[in-house]
MMTF fields as JSON, N, C-alpha, C and O atoms, coordinates in Angstrom:
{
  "mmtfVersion": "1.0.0",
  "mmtfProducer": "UNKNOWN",
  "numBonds": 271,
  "numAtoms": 272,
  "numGroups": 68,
  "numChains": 1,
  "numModels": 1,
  "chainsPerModel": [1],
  "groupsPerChain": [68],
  "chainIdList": ["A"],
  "bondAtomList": [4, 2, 8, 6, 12, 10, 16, 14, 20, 18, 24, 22, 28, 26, 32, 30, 36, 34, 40, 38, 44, 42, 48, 46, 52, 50, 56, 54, 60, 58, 64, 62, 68, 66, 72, 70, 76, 74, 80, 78, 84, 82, 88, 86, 92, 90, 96, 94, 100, 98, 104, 102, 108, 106, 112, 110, 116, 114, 120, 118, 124, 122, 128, 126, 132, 130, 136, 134, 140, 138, 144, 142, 148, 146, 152, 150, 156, 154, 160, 158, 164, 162, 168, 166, 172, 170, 176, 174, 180, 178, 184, 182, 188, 186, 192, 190, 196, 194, 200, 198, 204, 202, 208, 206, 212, 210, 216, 214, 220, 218, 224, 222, 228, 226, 232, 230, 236, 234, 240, 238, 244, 242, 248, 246, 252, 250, 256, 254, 260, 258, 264, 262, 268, 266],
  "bondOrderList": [1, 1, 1, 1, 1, 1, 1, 1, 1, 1, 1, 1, 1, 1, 1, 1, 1, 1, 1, 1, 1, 1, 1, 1, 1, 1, 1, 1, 1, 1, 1, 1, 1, 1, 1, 1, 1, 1, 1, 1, 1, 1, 1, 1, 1, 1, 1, 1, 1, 1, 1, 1, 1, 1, 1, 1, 1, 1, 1, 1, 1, 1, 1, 1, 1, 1, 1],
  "groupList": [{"groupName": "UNK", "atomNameList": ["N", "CA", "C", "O"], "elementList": ["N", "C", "C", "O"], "formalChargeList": [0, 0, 0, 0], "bondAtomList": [1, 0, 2, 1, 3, 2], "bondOrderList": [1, 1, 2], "singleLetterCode": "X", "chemCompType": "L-PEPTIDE LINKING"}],
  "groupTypeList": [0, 0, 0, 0, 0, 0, 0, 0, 0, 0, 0, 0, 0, 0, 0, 0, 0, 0, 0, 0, 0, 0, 0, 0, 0, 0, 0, 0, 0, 0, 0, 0, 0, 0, 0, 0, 0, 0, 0, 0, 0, 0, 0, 0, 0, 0, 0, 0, 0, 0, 0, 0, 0, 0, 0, 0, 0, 0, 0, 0, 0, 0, 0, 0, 0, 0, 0, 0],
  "groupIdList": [1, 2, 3, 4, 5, 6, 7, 8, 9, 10, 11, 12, 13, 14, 15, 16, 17, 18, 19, 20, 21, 22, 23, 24, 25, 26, 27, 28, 29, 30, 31, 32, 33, 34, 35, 36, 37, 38, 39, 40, 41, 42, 43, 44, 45, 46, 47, 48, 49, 50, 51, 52, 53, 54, 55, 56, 57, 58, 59, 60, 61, 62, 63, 64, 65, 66, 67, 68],
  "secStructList": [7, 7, 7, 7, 7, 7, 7, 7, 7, 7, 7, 7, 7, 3, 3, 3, 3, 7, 6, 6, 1, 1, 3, 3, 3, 3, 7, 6, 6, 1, 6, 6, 7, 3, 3, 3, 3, 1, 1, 2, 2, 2, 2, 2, 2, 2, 2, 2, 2, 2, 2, 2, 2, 2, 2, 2, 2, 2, 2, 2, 2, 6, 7, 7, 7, 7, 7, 7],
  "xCoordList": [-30.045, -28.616, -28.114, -28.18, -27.714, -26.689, -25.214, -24.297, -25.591, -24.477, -23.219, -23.402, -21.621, -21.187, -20.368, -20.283, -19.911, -18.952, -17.855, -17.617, -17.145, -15.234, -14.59, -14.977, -13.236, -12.489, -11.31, -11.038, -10.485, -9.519, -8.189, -8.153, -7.454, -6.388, -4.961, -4.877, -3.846, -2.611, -1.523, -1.148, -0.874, 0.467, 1.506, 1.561, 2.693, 4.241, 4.4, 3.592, 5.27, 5.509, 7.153, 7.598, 7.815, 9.848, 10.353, 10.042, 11.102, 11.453, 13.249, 13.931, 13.493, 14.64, 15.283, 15.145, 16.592, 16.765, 17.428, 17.663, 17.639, 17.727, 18.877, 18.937, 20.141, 21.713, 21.406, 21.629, 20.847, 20.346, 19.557, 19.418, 18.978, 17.918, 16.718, 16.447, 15.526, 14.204, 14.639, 15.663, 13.263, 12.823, 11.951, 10.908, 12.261, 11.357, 10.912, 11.337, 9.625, 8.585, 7.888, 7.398, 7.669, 6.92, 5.856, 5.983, 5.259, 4.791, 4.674, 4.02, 5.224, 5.683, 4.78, 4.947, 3.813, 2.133, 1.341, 0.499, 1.729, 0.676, 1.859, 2.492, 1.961, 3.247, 2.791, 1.649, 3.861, 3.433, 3.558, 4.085, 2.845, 2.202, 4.144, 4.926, 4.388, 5.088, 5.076, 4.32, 5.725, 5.827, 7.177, 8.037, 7.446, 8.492, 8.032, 6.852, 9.168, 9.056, 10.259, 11.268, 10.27, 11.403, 11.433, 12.476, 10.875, 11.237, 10.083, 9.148, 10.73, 9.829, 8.419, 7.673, 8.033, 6.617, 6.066, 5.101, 6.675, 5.995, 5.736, 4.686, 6.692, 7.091, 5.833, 5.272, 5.448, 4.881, 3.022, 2.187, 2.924, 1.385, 1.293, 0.19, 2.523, 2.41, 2.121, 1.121, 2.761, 2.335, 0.565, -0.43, 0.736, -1.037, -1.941, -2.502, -2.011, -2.76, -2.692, -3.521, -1.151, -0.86, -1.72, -2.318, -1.586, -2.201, -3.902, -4.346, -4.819, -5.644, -6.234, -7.215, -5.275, -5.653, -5.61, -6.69, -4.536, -4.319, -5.57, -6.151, -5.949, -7.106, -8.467, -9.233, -8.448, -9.905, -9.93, -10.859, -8.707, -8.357, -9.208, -10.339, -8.328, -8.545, -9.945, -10.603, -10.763, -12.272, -13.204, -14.22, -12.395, -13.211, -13.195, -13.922, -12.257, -11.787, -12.553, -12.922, -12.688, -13.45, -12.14, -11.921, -11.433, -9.818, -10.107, -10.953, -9.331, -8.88, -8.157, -7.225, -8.738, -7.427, -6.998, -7.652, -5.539, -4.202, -4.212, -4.485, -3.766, -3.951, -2.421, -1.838, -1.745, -0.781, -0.398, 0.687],
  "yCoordList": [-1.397, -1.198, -1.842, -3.071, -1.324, -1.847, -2.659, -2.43, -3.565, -4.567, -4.287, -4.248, -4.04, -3.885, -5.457, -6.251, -5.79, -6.81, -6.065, -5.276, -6.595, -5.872, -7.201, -8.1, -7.29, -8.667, -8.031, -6.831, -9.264, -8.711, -9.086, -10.125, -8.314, -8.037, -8.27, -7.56, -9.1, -9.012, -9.262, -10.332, -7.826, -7.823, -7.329, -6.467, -8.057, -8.319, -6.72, -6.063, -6.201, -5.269, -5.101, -5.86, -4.472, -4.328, -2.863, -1.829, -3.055, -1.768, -1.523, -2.383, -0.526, -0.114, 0.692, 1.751, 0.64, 1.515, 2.997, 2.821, 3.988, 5.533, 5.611, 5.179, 6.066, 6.056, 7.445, 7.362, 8.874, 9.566, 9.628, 10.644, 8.4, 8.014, 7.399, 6.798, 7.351, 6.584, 5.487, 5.18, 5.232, 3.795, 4.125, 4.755, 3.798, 3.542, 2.141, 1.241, 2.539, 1.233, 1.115, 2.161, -0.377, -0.5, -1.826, -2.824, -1.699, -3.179, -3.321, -2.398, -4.415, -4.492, -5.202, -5.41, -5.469, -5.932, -5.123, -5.374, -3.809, -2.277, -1.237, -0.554, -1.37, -0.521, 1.114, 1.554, 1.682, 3.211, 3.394, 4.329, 2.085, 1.933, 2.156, 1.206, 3.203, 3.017, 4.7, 5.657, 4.651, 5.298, 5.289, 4.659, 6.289, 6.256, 6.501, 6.589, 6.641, 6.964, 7.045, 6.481, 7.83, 8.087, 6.943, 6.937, 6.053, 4.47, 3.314, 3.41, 2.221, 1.193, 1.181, 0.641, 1.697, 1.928, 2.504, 2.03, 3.918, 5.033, 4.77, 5.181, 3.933, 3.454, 2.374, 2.34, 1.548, 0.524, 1.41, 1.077, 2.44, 2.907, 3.524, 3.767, 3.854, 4.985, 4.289, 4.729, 2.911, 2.135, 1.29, 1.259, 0.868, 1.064, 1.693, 1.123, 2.683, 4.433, 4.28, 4.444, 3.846, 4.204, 3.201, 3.502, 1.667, 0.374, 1.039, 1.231, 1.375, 1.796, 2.486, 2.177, 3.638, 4.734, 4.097, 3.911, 3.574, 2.872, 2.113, 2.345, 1.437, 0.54, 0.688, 0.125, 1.749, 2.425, 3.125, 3.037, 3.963, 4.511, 3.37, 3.517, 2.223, 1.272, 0.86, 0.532, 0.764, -0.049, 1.403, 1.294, 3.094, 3.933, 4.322, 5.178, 3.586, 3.903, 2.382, 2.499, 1.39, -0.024, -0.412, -0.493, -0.606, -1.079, -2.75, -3.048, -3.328, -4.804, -4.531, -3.746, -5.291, -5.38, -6.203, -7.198, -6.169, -7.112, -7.647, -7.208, -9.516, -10.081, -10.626, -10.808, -10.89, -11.639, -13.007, -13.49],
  "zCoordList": [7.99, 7.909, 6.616, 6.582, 5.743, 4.695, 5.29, 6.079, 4.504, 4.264, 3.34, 2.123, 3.996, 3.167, 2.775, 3.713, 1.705, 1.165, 0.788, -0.126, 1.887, 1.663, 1.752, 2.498, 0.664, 0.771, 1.029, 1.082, 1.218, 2.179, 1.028, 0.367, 0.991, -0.14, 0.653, 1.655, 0.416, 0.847, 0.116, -0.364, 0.048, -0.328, 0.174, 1.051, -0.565, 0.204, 0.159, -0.498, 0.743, 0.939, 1.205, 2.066, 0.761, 1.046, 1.265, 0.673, 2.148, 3.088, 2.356, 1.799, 2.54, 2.287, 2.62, 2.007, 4.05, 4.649, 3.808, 2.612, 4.207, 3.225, 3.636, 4.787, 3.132, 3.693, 4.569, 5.777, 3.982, 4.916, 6.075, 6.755, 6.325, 6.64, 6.657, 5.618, 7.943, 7.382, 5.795, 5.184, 5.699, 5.09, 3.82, 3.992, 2.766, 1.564, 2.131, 2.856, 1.254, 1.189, -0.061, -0.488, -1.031, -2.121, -2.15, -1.44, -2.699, -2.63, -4.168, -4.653, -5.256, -6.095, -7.21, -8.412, -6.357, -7.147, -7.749, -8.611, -7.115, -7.253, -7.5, -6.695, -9.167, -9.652, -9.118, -8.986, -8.918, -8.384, -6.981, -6.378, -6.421, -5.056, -3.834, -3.797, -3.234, -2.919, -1.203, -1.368, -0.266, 0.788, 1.126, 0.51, 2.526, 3.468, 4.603, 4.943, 5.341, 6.929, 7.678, 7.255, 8.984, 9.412, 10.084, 10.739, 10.243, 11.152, 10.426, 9.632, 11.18, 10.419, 10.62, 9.803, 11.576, 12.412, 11.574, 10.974, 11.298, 10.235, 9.157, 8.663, 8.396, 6.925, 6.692, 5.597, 7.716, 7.693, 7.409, 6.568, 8.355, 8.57, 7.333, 6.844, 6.67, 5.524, 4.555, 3.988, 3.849, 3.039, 3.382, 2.657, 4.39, 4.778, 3.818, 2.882, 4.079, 3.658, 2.01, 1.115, 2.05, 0.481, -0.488, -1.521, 0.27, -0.688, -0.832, -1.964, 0.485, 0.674, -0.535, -1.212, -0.652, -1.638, -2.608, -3.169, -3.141, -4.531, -4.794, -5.854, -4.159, -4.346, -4.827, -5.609, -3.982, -3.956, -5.193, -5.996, -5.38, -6.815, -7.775, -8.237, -7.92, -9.314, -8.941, -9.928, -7.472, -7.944, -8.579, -9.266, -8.038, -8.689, -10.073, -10.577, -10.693, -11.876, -12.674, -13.843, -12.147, -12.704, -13.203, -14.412, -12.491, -13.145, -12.253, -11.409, -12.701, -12.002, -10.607, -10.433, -9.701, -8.439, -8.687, -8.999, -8.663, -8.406, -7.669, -6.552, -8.034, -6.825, -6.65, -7.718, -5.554, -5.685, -5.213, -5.536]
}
């Protein structure tokens, strides 16, 4: 069985309610890095997904991860 080494990454994250509605979400460490959702629940799983992607993006690219 292969061993994987995964570290564990945490950043702040800020919600912002939409006057139309639902929630923007950014996390302000990982420029770009940003989601919504029609509730905080959603907004919250969507930025999840989003840091995820971003991440994986920069280790496939040999970019630096941001730490904060």
């Amino acid at each position: 069985m292969r061993k994987t080494n995964k570290k564990i990454y945490s950043y702040s994250v800020f919600y912002e309610a939409v006057l139309e509605g639902g929630y923007v979400v950014f996390a302000p460490a990982l420029p770009g890095c940003h989601s919504q959702g029609e509730t905080l629940e959603e907004a919250e799983k969507n930025i999840k997904e989003a840091i995820e992607v971003y991440l994986e993006s920069l280790a496939d690219h040999r970019e630096p991860i941001p730490e904060e």
